[in-house]
Gaussian input, Z-matrix of N, CA and C with variables (Angstrom, degrees):
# hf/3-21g

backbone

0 1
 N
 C     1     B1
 C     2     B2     1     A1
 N     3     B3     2     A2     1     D1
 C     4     B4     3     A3     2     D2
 C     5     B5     4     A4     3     D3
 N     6     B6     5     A5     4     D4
 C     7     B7     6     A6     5     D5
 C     8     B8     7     A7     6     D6
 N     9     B9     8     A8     7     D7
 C    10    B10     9     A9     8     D8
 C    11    B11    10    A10     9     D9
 N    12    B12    11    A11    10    D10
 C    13    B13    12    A12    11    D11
 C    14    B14    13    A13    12    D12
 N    15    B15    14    A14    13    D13
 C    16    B16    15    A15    14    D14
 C    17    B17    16    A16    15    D15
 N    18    B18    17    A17    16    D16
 C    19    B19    18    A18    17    D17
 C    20    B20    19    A19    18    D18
 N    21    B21    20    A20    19    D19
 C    22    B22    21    A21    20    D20
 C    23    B23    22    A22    21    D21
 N    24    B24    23    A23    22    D22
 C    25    B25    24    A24    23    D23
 C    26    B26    25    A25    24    D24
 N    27    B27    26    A26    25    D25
 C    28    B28    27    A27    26    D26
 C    29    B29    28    A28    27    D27
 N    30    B30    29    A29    28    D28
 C    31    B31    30    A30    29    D29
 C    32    B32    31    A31    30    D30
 N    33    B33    32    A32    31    D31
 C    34    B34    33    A33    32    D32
 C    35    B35    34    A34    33    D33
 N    36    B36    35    A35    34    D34
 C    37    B37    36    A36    35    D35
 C    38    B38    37    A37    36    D36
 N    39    B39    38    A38    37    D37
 C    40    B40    39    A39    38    D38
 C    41    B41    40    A40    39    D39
 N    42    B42    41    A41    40    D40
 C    43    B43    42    A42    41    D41
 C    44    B44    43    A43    42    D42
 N    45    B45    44    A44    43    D43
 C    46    B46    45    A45    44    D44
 C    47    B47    46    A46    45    D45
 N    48    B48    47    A47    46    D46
 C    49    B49    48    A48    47    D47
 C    50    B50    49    A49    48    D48
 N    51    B51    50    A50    49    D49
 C    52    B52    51    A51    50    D50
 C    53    B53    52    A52    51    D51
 N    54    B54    53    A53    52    D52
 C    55    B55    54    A54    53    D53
 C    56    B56    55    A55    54    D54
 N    57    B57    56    A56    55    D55
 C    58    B58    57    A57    56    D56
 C    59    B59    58    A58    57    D57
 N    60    B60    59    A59    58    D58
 C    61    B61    60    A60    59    D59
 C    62    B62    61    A61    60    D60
 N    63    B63    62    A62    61    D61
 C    64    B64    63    A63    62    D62
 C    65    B65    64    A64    63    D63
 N    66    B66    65    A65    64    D64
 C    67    B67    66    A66    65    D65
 C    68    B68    67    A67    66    D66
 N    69    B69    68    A68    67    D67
 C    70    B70    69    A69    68    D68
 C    71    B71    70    A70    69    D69
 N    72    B72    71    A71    70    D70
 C    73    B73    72    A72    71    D71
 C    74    B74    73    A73    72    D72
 N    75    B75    74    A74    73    D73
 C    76    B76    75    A75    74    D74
 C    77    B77    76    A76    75    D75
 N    78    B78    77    A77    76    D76
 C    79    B79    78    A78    77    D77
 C    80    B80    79    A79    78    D78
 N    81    B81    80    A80    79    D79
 C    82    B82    81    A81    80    D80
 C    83    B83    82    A82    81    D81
 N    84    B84    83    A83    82    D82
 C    85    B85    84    A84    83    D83
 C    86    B86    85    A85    84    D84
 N    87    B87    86    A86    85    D85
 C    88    B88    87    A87    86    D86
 C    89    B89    88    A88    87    D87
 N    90    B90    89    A89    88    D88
 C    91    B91    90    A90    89    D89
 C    92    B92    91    A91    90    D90
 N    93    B93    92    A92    91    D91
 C    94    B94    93    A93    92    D92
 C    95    B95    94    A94    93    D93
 N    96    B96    95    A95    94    D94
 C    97    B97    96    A96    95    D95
 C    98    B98    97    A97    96    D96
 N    99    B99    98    A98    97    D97
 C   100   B100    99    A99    98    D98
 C   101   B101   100   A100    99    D99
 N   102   B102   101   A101   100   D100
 C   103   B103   102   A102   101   D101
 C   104   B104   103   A103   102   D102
 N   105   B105   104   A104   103   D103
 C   106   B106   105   A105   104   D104
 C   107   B107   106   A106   105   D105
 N   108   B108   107   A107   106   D106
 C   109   B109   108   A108   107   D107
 C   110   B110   109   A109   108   D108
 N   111   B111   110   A110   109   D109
 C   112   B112   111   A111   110   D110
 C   113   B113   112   A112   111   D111
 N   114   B114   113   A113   112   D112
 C   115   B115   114   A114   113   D113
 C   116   B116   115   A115   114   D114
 N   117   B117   116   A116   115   D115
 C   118   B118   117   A117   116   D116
 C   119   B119   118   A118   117   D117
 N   120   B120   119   A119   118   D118
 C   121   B121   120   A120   119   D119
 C   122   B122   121   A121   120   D120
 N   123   B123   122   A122   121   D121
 C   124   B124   123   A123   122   D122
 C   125   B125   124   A124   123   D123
 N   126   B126   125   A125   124   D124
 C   127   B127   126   A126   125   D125
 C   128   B128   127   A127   126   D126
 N   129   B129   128   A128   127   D127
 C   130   B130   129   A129   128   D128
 C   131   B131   130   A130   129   D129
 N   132   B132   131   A131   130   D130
 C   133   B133   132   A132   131   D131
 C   134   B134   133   A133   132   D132
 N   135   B135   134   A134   133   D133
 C   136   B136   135   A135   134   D134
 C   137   B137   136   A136   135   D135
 N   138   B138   137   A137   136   D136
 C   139   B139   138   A138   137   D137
 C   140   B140   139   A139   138   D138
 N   141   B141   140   A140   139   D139
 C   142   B142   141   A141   140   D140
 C   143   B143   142   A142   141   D141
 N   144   B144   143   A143   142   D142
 C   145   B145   144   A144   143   D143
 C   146   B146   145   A145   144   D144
 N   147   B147   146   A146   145   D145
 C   148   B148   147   A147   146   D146
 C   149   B149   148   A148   147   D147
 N   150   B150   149   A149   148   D148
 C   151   B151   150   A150   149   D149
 C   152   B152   151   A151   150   D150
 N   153   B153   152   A152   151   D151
 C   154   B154   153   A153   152   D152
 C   155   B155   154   A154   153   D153
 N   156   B156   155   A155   154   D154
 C   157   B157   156   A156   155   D155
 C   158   B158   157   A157   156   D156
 N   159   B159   158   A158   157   D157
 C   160   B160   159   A159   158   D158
 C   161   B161   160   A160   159   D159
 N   162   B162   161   A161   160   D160
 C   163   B163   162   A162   161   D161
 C   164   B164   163   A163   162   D162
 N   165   B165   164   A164   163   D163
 C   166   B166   165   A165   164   D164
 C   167   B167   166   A166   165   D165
 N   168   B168   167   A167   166   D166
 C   169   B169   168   A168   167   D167
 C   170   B170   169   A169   168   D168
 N   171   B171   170   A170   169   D169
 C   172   B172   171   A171   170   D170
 C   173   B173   172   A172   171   D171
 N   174   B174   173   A173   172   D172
 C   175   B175   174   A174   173   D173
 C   176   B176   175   A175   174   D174
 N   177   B177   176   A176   175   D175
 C   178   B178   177   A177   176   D176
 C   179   B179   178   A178   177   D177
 N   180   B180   179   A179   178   D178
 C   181   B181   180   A180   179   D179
 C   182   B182   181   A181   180   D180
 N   183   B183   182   A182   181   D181
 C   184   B184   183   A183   182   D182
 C   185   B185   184   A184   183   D183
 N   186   B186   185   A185   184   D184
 C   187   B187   186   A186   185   D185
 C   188   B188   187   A187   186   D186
 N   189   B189   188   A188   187   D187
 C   190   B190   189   A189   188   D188
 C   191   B191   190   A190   189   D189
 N   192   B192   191   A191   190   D190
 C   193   B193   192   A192   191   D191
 C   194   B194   193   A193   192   D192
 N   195   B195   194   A194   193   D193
 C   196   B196   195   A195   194   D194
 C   197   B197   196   A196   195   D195
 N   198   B198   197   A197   196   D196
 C   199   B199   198   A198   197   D197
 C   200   B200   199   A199   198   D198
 N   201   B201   200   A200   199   D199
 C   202   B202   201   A201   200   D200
 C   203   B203   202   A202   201   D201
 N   204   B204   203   A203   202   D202
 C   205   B205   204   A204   203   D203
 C   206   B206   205   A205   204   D204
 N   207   B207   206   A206   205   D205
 C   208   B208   207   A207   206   D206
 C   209   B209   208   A208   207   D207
 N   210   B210   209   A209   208   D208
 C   211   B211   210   A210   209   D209
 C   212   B212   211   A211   210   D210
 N   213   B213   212   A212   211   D211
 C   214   B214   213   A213   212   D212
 C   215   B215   214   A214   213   D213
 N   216   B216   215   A215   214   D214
 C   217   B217   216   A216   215   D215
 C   218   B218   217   A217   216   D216
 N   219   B219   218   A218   217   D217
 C   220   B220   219   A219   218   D218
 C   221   B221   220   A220   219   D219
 N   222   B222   221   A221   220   D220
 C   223   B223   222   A222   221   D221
 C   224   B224   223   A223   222   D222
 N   225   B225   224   A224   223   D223
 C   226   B226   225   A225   224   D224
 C   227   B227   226   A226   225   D225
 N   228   B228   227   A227   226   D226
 C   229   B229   228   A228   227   D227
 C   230   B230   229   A229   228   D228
 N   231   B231   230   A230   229   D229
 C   232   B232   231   A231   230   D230
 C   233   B233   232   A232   231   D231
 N   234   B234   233   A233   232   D232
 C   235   B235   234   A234   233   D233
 C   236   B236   235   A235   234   D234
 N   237   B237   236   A236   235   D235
 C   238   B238   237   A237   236   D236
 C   239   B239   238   A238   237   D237
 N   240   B240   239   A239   238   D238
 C   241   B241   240   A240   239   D239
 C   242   B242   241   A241   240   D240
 N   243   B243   242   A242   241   D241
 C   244   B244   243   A243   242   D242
 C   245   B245   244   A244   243   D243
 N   246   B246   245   A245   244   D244
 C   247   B247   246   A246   245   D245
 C   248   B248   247   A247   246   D246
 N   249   B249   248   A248   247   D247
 C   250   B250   249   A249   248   D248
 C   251   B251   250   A250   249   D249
 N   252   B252   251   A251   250   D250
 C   253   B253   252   A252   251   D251
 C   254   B254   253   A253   252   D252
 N   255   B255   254   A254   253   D253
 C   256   B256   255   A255   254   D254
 C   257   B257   256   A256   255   D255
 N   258   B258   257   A257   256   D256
 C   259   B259   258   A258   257   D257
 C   260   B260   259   A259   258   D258
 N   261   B261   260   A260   259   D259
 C   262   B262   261   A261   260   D260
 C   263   B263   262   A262   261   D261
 N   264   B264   263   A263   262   D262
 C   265   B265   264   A264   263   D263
 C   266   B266   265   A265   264   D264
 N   267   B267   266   A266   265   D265
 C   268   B268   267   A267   266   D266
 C   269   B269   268   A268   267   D267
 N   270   B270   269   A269   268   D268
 C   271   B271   270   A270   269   D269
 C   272   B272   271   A271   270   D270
 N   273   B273   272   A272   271   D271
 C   274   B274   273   A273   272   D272
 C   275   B275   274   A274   273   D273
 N   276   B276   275   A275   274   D274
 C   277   B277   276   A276   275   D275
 C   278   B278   277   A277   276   D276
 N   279   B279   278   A278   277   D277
 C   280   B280   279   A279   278   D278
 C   281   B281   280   A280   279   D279
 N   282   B282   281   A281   280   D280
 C   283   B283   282   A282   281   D281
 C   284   B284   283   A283   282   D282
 N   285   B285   284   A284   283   D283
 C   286   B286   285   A285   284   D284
 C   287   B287   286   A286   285   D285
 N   288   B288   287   A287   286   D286
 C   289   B289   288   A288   287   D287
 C   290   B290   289   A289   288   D288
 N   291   B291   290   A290   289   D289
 C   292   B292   291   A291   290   D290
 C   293   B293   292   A292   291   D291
 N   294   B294   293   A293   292   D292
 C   295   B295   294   A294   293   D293
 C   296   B296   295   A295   294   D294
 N   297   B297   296   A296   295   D295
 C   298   B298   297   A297   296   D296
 C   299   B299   298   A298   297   D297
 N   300   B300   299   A299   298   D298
 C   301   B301   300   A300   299   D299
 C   302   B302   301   A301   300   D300
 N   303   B303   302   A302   301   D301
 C   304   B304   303   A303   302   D302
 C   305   B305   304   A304   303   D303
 N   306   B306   305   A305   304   D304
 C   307   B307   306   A306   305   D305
 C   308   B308   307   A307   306   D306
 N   309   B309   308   A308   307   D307
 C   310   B310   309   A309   308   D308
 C   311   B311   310   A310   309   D309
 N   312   B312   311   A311   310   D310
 C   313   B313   312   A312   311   D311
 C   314   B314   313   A313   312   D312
 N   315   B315   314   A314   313   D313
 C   316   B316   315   A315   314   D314
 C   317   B317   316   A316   315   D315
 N   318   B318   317   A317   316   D316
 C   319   B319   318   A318   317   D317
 C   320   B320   319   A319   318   D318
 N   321   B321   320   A320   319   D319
 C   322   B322   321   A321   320   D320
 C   323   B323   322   A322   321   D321

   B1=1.4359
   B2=1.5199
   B3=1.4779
   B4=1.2185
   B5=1.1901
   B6=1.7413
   B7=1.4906
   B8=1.8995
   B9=1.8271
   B10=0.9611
   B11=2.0882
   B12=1.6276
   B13=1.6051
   B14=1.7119
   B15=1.0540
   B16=1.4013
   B17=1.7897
   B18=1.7305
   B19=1.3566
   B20=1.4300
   B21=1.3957
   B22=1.6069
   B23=1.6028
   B24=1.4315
   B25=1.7411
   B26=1.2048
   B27=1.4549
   B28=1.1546
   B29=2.0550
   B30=1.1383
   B31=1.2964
   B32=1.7950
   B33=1.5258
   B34=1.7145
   B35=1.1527
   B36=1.7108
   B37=1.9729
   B38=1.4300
   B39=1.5111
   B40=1.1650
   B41=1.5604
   B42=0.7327
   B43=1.9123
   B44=1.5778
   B45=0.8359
   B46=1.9271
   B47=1.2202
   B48=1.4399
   B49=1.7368
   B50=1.4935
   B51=1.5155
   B52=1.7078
   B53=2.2946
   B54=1.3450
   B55=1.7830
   B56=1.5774
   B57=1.2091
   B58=1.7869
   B59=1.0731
   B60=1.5228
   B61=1.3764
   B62=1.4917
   B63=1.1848
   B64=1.5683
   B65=1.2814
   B66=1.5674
   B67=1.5799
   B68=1.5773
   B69=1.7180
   B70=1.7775
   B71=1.8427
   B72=1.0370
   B73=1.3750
   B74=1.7230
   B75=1.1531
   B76=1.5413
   B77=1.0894
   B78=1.1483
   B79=2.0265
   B80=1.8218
   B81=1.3899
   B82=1.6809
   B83=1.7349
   B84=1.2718
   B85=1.8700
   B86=1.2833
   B87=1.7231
   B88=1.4495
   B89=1.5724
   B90=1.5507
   B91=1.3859
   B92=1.6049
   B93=1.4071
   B94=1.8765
   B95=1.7792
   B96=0.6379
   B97=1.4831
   B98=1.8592
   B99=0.5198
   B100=1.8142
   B101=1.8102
   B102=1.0273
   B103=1.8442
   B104=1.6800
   B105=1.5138
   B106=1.6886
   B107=1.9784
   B108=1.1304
   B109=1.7979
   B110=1.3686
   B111=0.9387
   B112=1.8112
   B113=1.1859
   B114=1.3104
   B115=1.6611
   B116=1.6129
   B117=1.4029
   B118=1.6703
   B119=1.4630
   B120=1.0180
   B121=1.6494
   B122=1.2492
   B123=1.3152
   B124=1.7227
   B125=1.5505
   B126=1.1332
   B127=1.7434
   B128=1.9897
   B129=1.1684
   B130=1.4721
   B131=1.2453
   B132=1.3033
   B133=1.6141
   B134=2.0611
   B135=1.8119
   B136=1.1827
   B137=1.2222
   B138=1.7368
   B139=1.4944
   B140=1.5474
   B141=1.5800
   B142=1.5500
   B143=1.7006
   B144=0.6637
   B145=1.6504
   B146=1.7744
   B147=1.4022
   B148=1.6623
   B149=1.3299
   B150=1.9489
   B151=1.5101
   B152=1.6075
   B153=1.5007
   B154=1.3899
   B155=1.7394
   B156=1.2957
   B157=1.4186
   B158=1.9585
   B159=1.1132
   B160=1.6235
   B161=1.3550
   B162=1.2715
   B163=1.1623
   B164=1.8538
   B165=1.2065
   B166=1.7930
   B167=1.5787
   B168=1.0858
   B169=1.4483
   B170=1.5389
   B171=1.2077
   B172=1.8601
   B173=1.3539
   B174=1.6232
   B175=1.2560
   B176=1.3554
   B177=1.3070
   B178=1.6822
   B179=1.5528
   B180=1.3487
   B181=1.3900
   B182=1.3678
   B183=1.5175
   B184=2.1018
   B185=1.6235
   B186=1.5756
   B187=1.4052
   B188=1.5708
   B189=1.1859
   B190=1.5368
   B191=1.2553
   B192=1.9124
   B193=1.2657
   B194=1.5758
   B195=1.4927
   B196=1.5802
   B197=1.6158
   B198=1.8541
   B199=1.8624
   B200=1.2987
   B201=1.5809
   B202=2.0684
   B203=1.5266
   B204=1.4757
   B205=1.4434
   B206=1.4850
   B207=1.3839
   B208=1.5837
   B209=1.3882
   B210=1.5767
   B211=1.2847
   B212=1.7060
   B213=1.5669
   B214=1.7586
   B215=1.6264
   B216=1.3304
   B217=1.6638
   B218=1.1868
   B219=1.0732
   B220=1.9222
   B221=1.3196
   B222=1.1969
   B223=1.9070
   B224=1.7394
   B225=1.5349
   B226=1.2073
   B227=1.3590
   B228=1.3519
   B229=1.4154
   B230=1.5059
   B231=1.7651
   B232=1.4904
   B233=1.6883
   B234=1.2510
   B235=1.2775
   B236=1.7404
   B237=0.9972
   B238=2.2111
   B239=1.6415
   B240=1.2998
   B241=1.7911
   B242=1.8839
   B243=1.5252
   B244=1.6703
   B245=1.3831
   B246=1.6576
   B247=1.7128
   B248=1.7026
   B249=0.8769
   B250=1.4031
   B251=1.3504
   B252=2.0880
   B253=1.6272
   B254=1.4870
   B255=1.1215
   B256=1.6676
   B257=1.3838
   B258=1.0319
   B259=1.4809
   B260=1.4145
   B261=1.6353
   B262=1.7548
   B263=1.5630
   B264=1.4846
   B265=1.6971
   B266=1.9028
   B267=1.8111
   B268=1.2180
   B269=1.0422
   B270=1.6466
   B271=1.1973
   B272=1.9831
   B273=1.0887
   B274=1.7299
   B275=1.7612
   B276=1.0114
   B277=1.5768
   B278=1.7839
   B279=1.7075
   B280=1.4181
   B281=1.5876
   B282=1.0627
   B283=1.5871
   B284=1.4825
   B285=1.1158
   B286=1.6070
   B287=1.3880
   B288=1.7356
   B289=1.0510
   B290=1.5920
   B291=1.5816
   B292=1.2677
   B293=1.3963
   B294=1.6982
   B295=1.4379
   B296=1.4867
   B297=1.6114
   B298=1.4991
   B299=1.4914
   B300=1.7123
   B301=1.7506
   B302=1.1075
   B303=1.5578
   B304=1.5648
   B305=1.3552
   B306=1.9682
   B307=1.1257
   B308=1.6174
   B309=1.3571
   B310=1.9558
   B311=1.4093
   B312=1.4703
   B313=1.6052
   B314=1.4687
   B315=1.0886
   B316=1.9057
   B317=1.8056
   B318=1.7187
   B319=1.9087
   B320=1.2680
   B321=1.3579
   B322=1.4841
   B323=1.9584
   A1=110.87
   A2=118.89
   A3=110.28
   A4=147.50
   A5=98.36
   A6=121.49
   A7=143.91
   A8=101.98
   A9=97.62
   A10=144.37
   A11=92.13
   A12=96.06
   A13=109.12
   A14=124.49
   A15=143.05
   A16=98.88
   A17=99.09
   A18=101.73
   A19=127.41
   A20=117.12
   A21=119.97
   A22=109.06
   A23=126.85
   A24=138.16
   A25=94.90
   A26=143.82
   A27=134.87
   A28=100.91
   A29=119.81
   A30=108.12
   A31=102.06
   A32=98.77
   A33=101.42
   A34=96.48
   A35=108.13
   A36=121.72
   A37=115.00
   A38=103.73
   A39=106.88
   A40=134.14
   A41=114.45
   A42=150.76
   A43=87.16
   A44=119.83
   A45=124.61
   A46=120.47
   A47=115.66
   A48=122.73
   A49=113.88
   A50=103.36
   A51=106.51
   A52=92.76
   A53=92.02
   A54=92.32
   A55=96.25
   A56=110.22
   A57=113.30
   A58=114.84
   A59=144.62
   A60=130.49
   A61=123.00
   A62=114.05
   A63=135.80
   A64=110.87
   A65=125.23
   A66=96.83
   A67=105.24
   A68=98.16
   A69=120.40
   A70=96.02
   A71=107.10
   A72=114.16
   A73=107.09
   A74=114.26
   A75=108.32
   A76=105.30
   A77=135.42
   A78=129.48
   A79=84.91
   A80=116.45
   A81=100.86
   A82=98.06
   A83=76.01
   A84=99.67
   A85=100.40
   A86=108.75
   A87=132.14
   A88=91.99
   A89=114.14
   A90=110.83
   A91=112.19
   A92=102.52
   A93=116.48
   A94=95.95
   A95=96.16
   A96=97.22
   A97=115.04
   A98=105.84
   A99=109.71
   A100=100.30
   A101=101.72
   A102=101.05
   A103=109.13
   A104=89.02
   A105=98.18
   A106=120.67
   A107=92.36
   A108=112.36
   A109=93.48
   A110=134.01
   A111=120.00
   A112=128.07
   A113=111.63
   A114=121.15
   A115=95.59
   A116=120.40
   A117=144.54
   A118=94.29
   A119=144.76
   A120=137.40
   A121=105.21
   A122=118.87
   A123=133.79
   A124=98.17
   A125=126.46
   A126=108.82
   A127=94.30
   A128=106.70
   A129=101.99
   A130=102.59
   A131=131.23
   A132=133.48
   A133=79.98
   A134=99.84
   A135=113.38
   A136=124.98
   A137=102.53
   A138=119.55
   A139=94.77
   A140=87.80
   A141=100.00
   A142=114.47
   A143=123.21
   A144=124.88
   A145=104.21
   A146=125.68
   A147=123.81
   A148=85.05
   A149=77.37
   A150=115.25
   A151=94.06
   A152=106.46
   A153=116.34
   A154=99.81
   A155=107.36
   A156=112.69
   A157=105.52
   A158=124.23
   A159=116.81
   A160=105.16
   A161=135.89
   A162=153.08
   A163=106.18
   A164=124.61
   A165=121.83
   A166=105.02
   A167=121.99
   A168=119.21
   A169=107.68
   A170=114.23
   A171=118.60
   A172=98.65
   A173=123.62
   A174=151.13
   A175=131.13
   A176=102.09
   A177=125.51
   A178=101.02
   A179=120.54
   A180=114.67
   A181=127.67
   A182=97.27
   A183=115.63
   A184=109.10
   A185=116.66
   A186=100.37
   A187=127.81
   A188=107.46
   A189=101.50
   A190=114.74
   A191=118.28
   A192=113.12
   A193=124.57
   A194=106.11
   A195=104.74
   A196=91.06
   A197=99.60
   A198=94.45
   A199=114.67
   A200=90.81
   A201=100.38
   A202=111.41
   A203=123.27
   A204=108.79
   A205=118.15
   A206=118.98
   A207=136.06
   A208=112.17
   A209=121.43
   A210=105.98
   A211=153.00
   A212=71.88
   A213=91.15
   A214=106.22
   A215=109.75
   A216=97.39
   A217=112.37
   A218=129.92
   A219=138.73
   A220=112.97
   A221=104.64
   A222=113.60
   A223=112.94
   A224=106.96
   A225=130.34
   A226=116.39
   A227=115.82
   A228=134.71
   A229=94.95
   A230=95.59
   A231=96.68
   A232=117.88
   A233=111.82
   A234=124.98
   A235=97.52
   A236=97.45
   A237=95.51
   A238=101.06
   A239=92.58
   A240=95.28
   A241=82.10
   A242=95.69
   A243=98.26
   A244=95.85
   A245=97.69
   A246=105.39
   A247=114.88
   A248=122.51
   A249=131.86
   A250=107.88
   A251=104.72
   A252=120.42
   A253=87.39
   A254=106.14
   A255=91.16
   A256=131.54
   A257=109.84
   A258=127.92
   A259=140.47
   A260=90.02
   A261=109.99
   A262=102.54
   A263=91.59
   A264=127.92
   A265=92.84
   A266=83.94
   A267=69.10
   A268=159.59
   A269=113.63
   A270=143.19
   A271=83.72
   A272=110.94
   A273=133.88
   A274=103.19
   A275=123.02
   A276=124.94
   A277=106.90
   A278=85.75
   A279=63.39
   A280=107.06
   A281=130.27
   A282=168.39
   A283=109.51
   A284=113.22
   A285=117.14
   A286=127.92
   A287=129.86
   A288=108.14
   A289=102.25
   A290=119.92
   A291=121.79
   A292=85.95
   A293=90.82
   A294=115.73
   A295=116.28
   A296=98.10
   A297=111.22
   A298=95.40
   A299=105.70
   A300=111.76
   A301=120.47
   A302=129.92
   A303=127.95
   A304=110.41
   A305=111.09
   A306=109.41
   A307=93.15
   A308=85.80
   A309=108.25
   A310=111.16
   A311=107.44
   A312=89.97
   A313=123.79
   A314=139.41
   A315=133.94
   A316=77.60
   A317=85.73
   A318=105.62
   A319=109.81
   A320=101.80
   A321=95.82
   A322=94.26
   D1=-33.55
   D2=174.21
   D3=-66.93
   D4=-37.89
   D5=135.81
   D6=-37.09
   D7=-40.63
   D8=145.42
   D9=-87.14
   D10=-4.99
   D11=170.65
   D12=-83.58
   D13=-43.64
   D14=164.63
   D15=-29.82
   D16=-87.29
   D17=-177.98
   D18=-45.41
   D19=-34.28
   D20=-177.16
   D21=-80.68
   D22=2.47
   D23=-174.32
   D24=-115.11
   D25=-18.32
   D26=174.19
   D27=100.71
   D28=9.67
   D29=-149.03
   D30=-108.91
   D31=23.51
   D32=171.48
   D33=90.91
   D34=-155.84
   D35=173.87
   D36=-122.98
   D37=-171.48
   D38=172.39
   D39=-46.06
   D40=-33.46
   D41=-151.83
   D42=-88.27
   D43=-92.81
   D44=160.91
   D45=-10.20
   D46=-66.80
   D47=176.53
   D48=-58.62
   D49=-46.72
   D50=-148.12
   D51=-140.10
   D52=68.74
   D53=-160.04
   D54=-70.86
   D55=141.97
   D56=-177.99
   D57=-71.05
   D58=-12.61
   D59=159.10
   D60=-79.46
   D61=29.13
   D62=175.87
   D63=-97.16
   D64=117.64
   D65=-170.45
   D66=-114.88
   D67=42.93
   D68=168.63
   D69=-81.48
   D70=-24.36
   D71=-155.38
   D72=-103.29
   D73=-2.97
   D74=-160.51
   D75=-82.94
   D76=111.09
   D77=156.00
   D78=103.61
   D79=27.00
   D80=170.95
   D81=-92.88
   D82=159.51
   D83=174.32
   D84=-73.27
   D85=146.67
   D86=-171.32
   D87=-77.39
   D88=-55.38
   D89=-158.32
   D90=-67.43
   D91=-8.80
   D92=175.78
   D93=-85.31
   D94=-65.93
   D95=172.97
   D96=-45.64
   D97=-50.72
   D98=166.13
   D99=-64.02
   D100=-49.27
   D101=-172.44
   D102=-57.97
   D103=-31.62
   D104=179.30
   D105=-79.22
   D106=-16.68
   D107=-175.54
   D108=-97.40
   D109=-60.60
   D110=167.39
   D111=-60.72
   D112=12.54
   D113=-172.24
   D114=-104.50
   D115=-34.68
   D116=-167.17
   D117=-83.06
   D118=-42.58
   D119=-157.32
   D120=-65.48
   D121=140.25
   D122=160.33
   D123=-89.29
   D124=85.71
   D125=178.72
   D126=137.31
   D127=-151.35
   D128=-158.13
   D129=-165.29
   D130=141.45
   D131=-158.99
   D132=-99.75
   D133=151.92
   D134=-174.02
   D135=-127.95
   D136=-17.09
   D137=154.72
   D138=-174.77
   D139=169.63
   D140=179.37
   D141=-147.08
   D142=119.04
   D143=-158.73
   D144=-119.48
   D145=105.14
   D146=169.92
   D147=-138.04
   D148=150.86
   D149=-172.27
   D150=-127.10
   D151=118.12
   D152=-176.16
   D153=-96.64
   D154=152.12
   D155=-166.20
   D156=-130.70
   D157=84.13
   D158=175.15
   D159=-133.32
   D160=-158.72
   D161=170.96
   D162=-123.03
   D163=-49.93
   D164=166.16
   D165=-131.08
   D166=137.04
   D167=20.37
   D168=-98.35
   D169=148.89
   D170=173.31
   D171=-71.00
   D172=119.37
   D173=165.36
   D174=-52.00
   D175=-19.00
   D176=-162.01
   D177=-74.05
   D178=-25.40
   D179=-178.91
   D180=-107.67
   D181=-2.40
   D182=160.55
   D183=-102.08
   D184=-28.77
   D185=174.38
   D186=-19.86
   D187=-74.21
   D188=-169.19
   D189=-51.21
   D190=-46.23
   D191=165.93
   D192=-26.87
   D193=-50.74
   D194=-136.67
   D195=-81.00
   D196=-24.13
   D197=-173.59
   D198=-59.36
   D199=-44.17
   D200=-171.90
   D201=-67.64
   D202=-13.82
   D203=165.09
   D204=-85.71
   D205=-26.83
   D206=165.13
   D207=-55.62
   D208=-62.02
   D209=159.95
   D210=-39.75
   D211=-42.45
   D212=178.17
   D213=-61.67
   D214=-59.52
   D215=-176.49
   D216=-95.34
   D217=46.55
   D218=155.39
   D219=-132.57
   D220=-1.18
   D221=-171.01
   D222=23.85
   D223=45.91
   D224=171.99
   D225=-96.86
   D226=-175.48
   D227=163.67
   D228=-115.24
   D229=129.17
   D230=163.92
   D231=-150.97
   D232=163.10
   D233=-154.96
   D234=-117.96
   D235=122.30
   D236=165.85
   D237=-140.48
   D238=122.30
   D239=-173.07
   D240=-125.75
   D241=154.26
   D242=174.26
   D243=-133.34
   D244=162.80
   D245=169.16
   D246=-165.98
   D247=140.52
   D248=178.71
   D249=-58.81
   D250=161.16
   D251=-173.22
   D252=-101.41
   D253=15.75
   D254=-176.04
   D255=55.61
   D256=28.38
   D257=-166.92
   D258=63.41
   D259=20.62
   D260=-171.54
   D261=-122.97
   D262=136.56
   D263=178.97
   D264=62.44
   D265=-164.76
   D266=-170.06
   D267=-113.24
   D268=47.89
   D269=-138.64
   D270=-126.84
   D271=-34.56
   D272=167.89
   D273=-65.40
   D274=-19.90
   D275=-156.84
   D276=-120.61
   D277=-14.54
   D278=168.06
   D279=114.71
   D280=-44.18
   D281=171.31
   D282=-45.53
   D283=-7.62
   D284=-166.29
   D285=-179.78
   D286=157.77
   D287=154.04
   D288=-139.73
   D289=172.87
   D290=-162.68
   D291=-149.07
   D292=150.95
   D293=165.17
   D294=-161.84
   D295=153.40
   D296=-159.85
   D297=-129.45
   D298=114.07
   D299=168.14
   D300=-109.59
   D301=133.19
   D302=145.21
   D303=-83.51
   D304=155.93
   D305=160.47
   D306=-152.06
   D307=158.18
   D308=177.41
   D309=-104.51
   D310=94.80
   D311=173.96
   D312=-104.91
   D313=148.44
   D314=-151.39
   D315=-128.39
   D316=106.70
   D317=169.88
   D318=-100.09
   D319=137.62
   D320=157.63
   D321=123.08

């Protein structure tokens, strides 16, 4: 998600803001890190929509959690839908998980 609020403001990626050989950054919280990328915007995130992709843990019973803490510090609308690899490669195996965000941010 940070990557996509970043990218849609023009303001680069993660890697740029918060680079991993920094050891300001080591063992910080994601959602501090998001608190810190919405602190940087000229403009205002307007939604944010990720689709998480694993096989465990099943999402269905933190969803609401995870929106209402996402909302709260983006004072956005946001969407988190999940879904399985179906048991292929290795995100299917178990080995991983992936996720893919859009966001709309209104600059200026």
């Amino acid at each position: 998600m940070i990557d996509a609020v970043l990218g849609a403001s023009g303001l680069g990626d993660i890697g740029a803001i918060f680079p991993d050989d920094d050891p300001t950054w080591e063992g910080a919280d994601s959602i501090g890190l998001l608190r810190t990328v919405v602190g940087m915007l000229h403009g205002r995130i307007e939604n944010i929509d990720a689709t998480v992709i694993c096989e465990e843990p099943k999402l269905g019973p933190y969803r609401a959690r995870i929106i209402r803490v996402l909302e709260e510090v983006t004072s956005a609308r946001v969407s988190v839908k999940a879904t399985t690899n179906e048991g292929m490669g290795w995100i299917g195996r178990g080995e991983g998980i992936a996720c893919m965000a859009v966001a709309s941010v209104k600059v200026g």
